[in-house]
C-alpha positions in Angstrom: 83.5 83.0 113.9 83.9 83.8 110.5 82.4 82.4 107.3 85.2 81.2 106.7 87.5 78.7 108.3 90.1 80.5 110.3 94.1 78.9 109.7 97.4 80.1 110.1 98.4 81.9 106.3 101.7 80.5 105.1 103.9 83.3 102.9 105.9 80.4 100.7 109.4 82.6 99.8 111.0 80.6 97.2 115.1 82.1 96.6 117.4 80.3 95.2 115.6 77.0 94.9 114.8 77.1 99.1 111.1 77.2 99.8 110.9 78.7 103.3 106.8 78.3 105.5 106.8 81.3 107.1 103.4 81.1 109.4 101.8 84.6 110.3 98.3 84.7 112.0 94.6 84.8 111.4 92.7 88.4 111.6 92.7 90.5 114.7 89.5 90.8 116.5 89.3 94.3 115.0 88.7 93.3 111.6 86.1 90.8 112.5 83.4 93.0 111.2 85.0 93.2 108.4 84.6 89.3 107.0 88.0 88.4 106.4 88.0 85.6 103.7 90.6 83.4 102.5 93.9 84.0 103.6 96.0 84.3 100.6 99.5 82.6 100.1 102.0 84.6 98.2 106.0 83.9 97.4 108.7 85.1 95.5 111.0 83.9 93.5 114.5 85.8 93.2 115.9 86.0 89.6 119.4 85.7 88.7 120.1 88.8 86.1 122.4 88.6 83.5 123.0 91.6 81.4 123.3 90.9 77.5 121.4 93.5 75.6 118.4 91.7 73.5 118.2 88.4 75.3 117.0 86.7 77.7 118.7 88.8 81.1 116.9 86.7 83.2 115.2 83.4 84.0 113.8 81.4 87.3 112.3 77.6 87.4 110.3 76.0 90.3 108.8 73.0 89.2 107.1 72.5 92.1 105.7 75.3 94.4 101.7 75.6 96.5 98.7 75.9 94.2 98.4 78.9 93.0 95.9 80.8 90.5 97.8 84.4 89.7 101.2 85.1 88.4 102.8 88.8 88.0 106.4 89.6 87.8 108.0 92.9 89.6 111.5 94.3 89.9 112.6 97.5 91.7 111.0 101.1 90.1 112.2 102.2 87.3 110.9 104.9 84.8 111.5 102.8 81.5 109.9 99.5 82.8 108.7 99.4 79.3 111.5 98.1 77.8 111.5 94.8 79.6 109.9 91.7 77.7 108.4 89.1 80.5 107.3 85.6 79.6 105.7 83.0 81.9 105.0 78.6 81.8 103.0 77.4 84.3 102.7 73.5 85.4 98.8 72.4 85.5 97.3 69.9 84.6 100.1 67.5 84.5 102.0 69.6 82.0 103.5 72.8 81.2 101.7 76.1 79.6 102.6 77.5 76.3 104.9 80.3 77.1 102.4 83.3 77.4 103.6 87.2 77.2 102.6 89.4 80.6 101.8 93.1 79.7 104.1 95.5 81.6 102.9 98.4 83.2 104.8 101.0 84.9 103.1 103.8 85.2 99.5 103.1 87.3 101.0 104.2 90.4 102.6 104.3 92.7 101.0 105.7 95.7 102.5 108.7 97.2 102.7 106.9 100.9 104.8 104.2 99.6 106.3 105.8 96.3 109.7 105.2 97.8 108.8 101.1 98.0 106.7 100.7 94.6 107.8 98.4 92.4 107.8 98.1 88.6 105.8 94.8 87.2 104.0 93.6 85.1 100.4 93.0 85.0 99.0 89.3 86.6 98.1 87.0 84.9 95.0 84.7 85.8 95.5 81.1 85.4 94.2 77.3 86.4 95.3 76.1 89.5 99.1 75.3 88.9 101.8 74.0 90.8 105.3 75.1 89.1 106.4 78.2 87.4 109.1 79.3 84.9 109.5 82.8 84.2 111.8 84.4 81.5 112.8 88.1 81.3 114.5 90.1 78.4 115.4 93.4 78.4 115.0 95.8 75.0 118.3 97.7 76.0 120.7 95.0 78.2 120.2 97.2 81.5 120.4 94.7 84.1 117.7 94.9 86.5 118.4 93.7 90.0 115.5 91.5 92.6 112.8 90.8 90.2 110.5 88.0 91.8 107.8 86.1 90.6 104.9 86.6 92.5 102.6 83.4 93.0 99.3 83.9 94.5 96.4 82.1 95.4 93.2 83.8 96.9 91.7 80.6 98.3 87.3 79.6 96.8 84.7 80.1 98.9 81.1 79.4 98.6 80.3 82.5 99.6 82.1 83.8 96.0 78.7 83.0 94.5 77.4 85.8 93.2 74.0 85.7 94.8 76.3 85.3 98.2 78.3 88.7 97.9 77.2 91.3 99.6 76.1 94.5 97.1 75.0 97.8 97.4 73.4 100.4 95.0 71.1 98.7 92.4 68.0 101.3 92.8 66.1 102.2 89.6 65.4 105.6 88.5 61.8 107.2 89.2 60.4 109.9 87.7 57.6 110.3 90.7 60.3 111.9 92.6 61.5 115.0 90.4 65.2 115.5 88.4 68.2 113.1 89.9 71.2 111.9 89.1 71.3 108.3 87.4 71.4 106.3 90.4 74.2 104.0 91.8 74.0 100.9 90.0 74.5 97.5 92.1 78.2 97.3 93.3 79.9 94.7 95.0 81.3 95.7 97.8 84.4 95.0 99.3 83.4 93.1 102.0 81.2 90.8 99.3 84.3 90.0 97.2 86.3 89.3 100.2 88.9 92.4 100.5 91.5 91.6 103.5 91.6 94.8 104.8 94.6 94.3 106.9 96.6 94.3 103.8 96.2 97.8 103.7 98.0 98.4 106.6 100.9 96.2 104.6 103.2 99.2 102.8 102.6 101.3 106.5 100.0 102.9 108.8 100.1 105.4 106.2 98.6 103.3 104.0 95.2 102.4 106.1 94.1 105.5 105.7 92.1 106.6 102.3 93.5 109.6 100.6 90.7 111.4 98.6 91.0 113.8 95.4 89.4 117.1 95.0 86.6 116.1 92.8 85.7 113.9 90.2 86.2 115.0 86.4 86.7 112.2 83.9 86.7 108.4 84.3 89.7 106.6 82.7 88.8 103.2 81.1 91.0 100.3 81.7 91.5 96.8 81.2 93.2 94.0 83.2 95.2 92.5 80.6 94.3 89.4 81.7 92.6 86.2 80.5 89.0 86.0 79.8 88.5 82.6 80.6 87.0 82.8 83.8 83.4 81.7 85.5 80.8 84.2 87.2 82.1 82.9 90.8 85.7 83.0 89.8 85.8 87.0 89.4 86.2 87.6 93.3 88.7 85.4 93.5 90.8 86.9 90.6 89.8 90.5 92.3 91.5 89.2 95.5 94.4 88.0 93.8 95.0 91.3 92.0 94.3 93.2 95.3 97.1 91.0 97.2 99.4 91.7 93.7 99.2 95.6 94.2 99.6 95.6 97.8 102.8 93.0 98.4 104.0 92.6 94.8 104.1 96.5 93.8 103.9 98.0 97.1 100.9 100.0 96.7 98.1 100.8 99.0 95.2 99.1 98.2 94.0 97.9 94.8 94.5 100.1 92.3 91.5 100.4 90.4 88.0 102.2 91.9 85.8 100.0 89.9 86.0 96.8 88.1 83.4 94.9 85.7 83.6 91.2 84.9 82.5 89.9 81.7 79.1 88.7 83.3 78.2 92.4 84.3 78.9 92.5 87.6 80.7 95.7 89.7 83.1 95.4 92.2 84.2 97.7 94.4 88.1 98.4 94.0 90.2 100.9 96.1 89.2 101.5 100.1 87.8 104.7 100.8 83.8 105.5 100.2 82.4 104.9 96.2 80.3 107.8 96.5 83.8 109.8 97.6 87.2 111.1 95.0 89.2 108.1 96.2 92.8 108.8 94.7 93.7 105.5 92.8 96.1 104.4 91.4 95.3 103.4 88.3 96.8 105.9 85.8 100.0 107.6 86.8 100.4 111.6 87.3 96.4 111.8 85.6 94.9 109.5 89.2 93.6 113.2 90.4 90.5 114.3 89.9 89.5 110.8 88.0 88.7 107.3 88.7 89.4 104.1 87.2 87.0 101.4 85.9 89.1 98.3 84.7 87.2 95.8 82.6 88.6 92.3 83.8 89.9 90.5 80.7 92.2 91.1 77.7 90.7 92.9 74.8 93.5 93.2 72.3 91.9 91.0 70.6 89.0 89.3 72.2 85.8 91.5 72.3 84.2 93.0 75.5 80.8 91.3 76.1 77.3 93.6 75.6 76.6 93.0 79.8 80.1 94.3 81.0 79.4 97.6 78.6 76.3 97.9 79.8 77.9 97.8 83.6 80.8 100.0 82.7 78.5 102.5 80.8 76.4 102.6 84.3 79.0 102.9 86.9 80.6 105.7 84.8 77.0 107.3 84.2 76.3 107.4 88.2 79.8 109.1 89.1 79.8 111.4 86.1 76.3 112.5 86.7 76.4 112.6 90.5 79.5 115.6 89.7 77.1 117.6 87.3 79.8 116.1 84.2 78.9 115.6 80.5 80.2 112.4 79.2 81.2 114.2 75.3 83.0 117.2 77.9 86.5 117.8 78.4 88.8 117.3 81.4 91.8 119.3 82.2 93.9 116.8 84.8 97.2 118.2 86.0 97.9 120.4 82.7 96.6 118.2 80.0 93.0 117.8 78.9 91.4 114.8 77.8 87.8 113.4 77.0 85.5 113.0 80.2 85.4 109.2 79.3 89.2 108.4 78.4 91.0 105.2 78.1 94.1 104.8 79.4 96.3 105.0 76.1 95.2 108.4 75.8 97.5 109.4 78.7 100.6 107.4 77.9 101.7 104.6 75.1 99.7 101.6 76.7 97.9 99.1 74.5 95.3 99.4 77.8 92.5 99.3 77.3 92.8 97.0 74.3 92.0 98.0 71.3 88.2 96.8 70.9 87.7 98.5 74.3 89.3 101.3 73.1 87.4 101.3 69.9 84.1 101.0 71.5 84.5 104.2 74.0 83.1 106.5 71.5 79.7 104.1 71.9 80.4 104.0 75.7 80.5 107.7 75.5 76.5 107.4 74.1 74.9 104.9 76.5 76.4 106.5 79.4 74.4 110.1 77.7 71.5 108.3 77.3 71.9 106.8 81.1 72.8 110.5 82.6 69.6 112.5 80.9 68.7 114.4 84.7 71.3 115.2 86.6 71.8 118.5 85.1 68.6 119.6 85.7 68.2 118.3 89.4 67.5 121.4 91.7 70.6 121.1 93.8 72.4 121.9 90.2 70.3 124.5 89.2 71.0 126.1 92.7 74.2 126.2 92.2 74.1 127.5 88.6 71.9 130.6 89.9 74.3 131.4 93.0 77.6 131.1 90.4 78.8 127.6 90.1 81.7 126.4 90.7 83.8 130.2 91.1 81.5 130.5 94.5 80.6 126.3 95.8 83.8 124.8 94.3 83.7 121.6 92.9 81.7 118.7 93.9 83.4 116.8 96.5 80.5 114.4 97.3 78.5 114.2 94.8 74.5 114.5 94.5 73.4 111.7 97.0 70.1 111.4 98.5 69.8 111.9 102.3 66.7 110.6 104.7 64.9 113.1 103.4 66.1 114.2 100.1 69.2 115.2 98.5 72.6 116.9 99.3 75.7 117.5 97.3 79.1 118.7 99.0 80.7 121.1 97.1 83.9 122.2 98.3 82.6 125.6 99.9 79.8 124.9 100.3 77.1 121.9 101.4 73.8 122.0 99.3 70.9 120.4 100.7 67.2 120.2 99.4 63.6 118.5 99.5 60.8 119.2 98.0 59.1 121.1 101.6 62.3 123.0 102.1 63.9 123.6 98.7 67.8 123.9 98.2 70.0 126.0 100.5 73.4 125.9 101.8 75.4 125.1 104.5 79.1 126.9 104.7 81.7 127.8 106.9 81.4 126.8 110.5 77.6 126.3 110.3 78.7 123.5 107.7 81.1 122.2 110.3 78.9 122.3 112.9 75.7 120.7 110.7 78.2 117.7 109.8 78.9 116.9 113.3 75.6 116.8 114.2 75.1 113.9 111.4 73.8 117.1 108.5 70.5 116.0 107.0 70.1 112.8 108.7 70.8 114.5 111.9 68.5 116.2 114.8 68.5 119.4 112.6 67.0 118.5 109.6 67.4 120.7 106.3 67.9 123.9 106.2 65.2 126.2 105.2 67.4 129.5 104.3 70.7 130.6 104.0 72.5 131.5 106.8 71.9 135.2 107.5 72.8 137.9 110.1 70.5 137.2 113.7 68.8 139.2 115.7 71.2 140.0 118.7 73.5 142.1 117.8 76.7 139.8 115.8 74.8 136.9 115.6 74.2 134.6 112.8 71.8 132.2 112.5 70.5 129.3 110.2 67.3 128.3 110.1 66.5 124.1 109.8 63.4 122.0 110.0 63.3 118.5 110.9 59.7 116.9 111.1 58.2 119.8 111.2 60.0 121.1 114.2 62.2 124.5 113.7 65.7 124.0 114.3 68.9 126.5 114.0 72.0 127.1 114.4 73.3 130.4 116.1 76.8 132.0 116.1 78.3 135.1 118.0 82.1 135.6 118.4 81.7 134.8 122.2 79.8 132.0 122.0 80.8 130.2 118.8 78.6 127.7 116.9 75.5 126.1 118.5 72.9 123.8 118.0 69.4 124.1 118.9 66.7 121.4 118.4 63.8 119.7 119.6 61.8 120.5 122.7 64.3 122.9 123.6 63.5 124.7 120.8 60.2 125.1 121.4 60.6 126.5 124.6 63.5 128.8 123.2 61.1 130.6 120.3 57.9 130.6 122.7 59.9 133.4 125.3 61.3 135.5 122.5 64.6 133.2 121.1 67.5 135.4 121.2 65.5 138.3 121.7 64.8 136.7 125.4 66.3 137.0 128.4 68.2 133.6 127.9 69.9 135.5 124.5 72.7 133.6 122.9 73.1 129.6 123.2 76.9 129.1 124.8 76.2 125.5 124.4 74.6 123.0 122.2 71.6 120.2 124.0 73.4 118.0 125.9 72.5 115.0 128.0 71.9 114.9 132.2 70.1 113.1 134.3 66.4 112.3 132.7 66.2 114.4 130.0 68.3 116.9 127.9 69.7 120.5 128.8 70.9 123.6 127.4 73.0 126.7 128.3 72.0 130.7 127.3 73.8 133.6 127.9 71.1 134.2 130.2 70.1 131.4 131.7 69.0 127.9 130.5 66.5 125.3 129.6 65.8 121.7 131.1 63.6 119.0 129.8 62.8 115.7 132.0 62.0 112.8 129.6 59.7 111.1 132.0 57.3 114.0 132.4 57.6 115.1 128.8 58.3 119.0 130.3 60.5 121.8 130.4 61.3 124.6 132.1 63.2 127.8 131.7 65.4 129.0 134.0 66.1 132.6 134.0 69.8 134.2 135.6 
């Protein structure tokens, strides 16, 4: 059972003045693990378009719709999205809203898997719980625009939206004691802790479900939601759910578009699906998502100023991904032909007032506490490793950047895996070894780290690697007949005490594998068997 209470989710379609229920069911037994929270209730309104350059082309009233707490307004892609002017009322507390301006933004998207499906919008709009809507659209040029809705959302409350309820992750504190490292991963909220559907993201497509990743990470782009800043600590899930459901049905994206967000208390969220340690492709700033990742502040700063705890948070997520990639905050980025600063805002890419202009104004000091945050990943041995064998012309870029493992630290270059500890120092992984060493779950696995590069063995066309794994040898061995294999363990022991590969038994043709009480393991001469109950092995010649 989840946490939370388990009903049927109503979609509320409003066209035309004719609100239509349409029920669709709770989560699938598949996503239990997942915590599905608060089904959210969305609906659209269909707006009539009338096509008189400079005015009003378009306008919708419900006075009376479901509660909702986020408004956003989409209409069919188009390229110049810019030069529509929305405007939105909404009915709480007994009365209507001022009319209020919705920033539009075109160009954050849209994702490749649905590109054919995204919609132009605008951003949503966070507001007290309301019951009626008008919306008002005018267009700068008198292009009509066909099937805009109003999208009305509500993400449902939950206790467990108290932020010492949400689950987190990250949140360890640099220490000396253990040599050079990256500035660590601050503490994160992870999807699961703000509530993330995840069977949304199977909404646009199957495509969709599945993360797509980017080569590596270069430069963060800075963003804000355009959105109000009146909110409380608890309410920030909420509003994160709300945004997540407006990507996904209102503009037909993915996932949320964002990697990161920070609230105005200094708390992280987790945005788009896919790993944080990982290049998830967002979609957060058009043709420049590659090779980058967004960090939206959660407010509007046009005018209002961001507080000192969500720079802080901002200047810490961006110091852990930039530092975890071995890049300087004051460095340069080339993205997709153009260059920009490793810490960018989005204007820089496009004319957008996002971030705000006192976000925008502040990057420059970003820029600094994130330098002063990020003073040791540049001298961490895995970097200086891959400084001495060439850099990025021989291991590629980072893919996954410098994490630790059970035992110490790895980073995953693209040709190239680089492992180290202080017993074994760093060394590679590549090729099929690196296949191989994944599979069998790399440093965290039966083989341990590797204590050399991979070099030619001692029958003749071999390779091997050597590995160590609590004190035990351990290697990987590759002919052209017998491919990769693993060896470990008490098999291992037996292999190097008649000779290894220089034995009788030769090549492995087979990594361990698992028979009845114990483990075996397959030569080109022969094989070894070890009984778990006795604790002994024996070698068995051809």
């Amino acid at each position: 059972m989840s946490r939370f209470s388990r009903f049927h989710r109503l979609v509320a379609i409003l066209t035309a003045g004719l609100v239509l229920l349409v029920p669709y069911g709770p989560p699938t037994a598949s996503m239990a693990a997942v915590d599905v929270r608060q089904p959210i209730k969305s609906a659209y309104v269909e707006l009539d378009v009338r096509n008189a350059p400079g005015t009003a082309y378009a306008s919708a009233v419900e006075p009376q719709t479901d509660v909702f707490r986020l408004v956003g307004v989409t209409w069919p892609y188009q390229p110049d999205a810019a030069k529509v002017v929305a405007k939105v009322s909404v009915f709480s507390g007994g009365q209507w809203s001022p009319w209020q301006g919705l920033h539009v933004e075109e160009e954050h998207g849209p994702d490749a898997a649905t590109a054919a499906a995204g919609r132009s919008g605008t951003e949503p709009l966070w507001v007290e719980p309301s019951t009626g809507v008008q919306v008002s659209l005018t267009t700068l040029d008198g292009k009509p625009v066909p099937d805009a809705k109003v999208v009305l959302i509500d993400p449902g409350a939950s206790p467990d939206d108290e932020p010492a309820r949400m689950a987190t992750t990250g949140g360890a504190v640099y220490d000396s004691a253990t040599g050079p490292m990256p500035f660590p991963m601050p503490k994160i909220v992870t999807r699961q802790g703000w509530g993330a559907d995840e069977s949304l993201r199977s909404f646009n497509g199957v495509a969709c479900a599945t993360p797509r990743f980017t080569s590596t990470i270069r430069a963060a782009f800075v963003h804000h939601t355009a959105d109000t800043n009146r909110y409380t600590k608890a309410q920030s899930a909420a509003m994160i759910r709300s945004m997540y459901a407006y990507h996904v049905k209102g503009r037909g994206w993915c996932d949320l578009g964002y990697n990161f967000l920070v609230d105005k208390y200094g708390q992280a969220f987790e945005g788009r699906a896919g790993g944080m340690h990982l290049p998830v492709l967002g979609a957060h700033t058009g043709r420049f998502n590659s090779d980058s990742f967004g960090v939206s502040m959660i407010g509007n700063f046009e005018k209002a100023q961001p507080s000192s705890a969500m720079l802080d948070m901002a200047s810490r997520v961006i110091a852990w991904k930039l530092d975890a990639n071995y890049r300087s905050p004051f460095g340069k980025a080339l993205i997709n032909g153009s260059s920009f600063d490793a810490i960018s805002g989005h204007r820089d890419t496009k004319a957008t007032a996002c971030p705000g202009k006192n976000v925008y104004a502040k990057l420059g000091e970003l820029r600094k506490r994130v330098s002063a945050l990020m003073d040791h990943g540049a001298s961490t041995p895995i970097y200086r490793y891959a400084r001495r064998v060439g850099g990025e012309s021989v291991l590629g870029a980072p893919f996954w950047g410098e994490h630790p493992t059970r035992t110490g630290r790895s980073t995953w270059f693209r040709n190239r895996d680089v492992y180290w500890s202080g017993a074994t120092g760093a060394h590679s992984v590549r090729g099929g070894f690196r296949a191989r060493y994944r599979a069998f779950g790399s440093a965290n696995g039966p083989l341990g780290l590797p204590v050399g590069e991979e070099k030619n063995g001692r029958a003749n066309g071999s390779r091997v690697q050597l590995f160590e794994h609590k004190g035990t040898r351990a290697a990987l061995y590759w002919s052209r007949s017998t491919g990769v294999q693993a060896i470990y363990g008490v098999i291992m022991l037996h292999y190097l005490r008649v000779g290894a590969e220089r034995s009788r038994l030769r090549l492995p043709t087979t990594s361990p594998y698992h028979v009845r009480g114990g483990l075996a393991q397959r030569f080109q001469g022969g094989r070894i068997e070890w009984n778990s109950r006795s604790n002994r092995a024996k070698v068995i010649f051809r």
